[in-house]
Backbone as numpy.savetxt, mean C-alpha at the origin, in Angstrom:
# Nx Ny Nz CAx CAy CAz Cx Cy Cz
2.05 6.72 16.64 2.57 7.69 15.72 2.17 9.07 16.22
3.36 9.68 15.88 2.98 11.36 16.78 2.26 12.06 15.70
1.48 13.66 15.75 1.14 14.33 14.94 1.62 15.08 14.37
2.54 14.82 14.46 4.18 15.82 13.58 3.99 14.90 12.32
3.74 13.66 12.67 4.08 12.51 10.97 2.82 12.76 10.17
1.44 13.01 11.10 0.45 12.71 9.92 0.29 14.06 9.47
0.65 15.21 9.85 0.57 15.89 8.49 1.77 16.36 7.83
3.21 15.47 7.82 4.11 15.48 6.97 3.79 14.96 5.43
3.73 15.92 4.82 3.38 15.16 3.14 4.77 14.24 2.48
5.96 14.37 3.02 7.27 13.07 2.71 7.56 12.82 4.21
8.17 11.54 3.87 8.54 10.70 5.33 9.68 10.45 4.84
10.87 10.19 6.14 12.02 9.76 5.22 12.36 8.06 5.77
12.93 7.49 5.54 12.69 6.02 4.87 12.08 5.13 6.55
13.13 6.09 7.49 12.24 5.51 9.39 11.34 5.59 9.23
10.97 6.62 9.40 9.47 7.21 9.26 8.44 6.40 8.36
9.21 6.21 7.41 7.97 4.95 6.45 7.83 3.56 7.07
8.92 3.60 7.51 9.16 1.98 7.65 8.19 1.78 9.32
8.49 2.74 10.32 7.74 3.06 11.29 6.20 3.11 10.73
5.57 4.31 9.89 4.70 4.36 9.43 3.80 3.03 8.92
4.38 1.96 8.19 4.18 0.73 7.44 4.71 -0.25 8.62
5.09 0.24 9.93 5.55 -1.62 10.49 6.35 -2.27 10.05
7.08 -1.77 9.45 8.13 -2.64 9.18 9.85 -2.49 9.44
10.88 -2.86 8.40 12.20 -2.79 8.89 12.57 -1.47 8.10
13.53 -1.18 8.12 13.67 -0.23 7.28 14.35 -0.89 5.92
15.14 -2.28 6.63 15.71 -3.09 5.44 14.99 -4.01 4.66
13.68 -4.31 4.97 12.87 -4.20 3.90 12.42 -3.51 3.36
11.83 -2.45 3.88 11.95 -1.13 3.06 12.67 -0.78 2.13
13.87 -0.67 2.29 15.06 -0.94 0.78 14.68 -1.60 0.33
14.58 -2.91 0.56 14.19 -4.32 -0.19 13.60 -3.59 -1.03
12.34 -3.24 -0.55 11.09 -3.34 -1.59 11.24 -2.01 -2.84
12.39 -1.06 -2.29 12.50 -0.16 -3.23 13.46 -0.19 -4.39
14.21 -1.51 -4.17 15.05 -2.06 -5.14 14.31 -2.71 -5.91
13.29 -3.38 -5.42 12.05 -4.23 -6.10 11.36 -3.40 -7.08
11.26 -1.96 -6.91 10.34 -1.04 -7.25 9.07 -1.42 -6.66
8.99 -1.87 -5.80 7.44 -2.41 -4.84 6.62 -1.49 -4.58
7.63 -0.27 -4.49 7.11 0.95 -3.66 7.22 2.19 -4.06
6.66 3.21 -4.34 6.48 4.63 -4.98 7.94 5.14 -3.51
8.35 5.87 -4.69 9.72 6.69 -3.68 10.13 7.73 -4.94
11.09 8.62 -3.77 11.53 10.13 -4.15 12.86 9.86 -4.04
13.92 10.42 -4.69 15.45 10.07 -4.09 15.70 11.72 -4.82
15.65 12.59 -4.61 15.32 13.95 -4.84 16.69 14.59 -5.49
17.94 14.05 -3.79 19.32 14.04 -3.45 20.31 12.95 -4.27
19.79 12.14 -4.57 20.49 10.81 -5.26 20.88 9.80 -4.05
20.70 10.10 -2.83 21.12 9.32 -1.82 19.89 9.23 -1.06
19.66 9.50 -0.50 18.41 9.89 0.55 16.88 9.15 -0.34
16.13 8.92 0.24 14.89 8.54 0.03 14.09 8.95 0.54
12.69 9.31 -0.18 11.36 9.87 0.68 10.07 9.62 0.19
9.18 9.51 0.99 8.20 8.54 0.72 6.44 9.76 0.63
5.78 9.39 -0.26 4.69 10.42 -0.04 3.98 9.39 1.41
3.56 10.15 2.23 2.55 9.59 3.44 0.94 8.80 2.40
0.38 10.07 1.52 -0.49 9.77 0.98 -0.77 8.24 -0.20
0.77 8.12 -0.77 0.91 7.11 -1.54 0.88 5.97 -1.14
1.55 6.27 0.69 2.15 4.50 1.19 0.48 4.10 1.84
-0.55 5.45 2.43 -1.65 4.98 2.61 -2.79 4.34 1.38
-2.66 5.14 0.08 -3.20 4.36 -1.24 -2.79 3.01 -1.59
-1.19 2.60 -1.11 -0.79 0.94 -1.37 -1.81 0.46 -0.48
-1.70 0.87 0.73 -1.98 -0.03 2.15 -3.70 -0.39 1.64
-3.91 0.71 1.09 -5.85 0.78 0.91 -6.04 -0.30 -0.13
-5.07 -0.50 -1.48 -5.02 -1.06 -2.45 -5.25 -2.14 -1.97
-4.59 -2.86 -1.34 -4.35 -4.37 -0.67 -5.17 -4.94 0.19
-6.01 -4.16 0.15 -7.18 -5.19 1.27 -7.89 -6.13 0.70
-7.59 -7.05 1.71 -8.48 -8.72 1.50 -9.84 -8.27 2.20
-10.44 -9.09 0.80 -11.93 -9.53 0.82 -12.35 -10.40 1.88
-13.21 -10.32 2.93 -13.78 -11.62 3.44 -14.38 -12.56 2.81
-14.98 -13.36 3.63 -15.18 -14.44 2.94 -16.49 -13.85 2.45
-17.52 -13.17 3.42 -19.06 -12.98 2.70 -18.39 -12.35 1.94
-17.99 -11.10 1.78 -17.77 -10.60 0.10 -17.62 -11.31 -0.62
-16.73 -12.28 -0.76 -16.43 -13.06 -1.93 -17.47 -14.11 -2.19
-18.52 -14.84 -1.51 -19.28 -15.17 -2.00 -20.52 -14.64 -2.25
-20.37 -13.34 -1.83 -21.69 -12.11 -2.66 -21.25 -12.25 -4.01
-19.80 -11.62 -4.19 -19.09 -11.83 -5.59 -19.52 -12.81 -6.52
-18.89 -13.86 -5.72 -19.61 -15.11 -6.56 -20.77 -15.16 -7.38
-21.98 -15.01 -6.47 -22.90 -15.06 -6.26 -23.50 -14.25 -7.11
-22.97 -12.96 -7.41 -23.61 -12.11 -7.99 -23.27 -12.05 -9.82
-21.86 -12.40 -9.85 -21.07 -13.02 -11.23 -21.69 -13.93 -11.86
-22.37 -15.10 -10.52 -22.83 -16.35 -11.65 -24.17 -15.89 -11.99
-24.57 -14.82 -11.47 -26.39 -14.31 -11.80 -25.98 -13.97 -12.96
-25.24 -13.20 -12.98 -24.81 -12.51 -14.44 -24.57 -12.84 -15.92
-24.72 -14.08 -15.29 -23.81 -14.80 -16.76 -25.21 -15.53 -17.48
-24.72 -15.38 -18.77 -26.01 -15.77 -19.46 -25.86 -17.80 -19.74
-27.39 -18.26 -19.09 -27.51 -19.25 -19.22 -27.32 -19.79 -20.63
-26.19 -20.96 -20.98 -26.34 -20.93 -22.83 -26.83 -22.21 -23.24
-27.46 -23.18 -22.66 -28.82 -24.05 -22.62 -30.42 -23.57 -22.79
């Protein structure tokens, strides 16, 4: 990705789909879905905040496995013994 994109504050739907790895026709997909925060400003055209599609991407991260059994681990401390 060039440095022309990362400090564009809208991308237009290439650019996202480039940005995110993907098609651009999933990209539609997902904006018919409402999957995805979008701008249609024009009524035709689409545009994407850079900052929003990086807050999904951040949203979605998988736990490893030690996290999840810290989690565990730390949930079942928590819980009050009722014996």
């Amino acid at each position: 990705m060039d440095n022309a994109m990362d400090e564009k504050t809208y991308l237009t739907a290439k650019e996202a789909a480039d940005f995110l790895g993907i098609t651009k026709k999933y990209l539609y997909q997902l904006t018919h879905k409402h999957a995805i925060p979008y701008y249609s400003p024009m009524g035709r055209h689409i545009l994407f905040k850079r900052h929003e599609l990086v807050a999904m991407i951040e949203r979605s991260r998988v736990s490893t496995q030690d996290e999840l059994i810290k989690k565990v681990h730390s949930s079942s401390s928590s819980v009050p013994n009722r014996f």
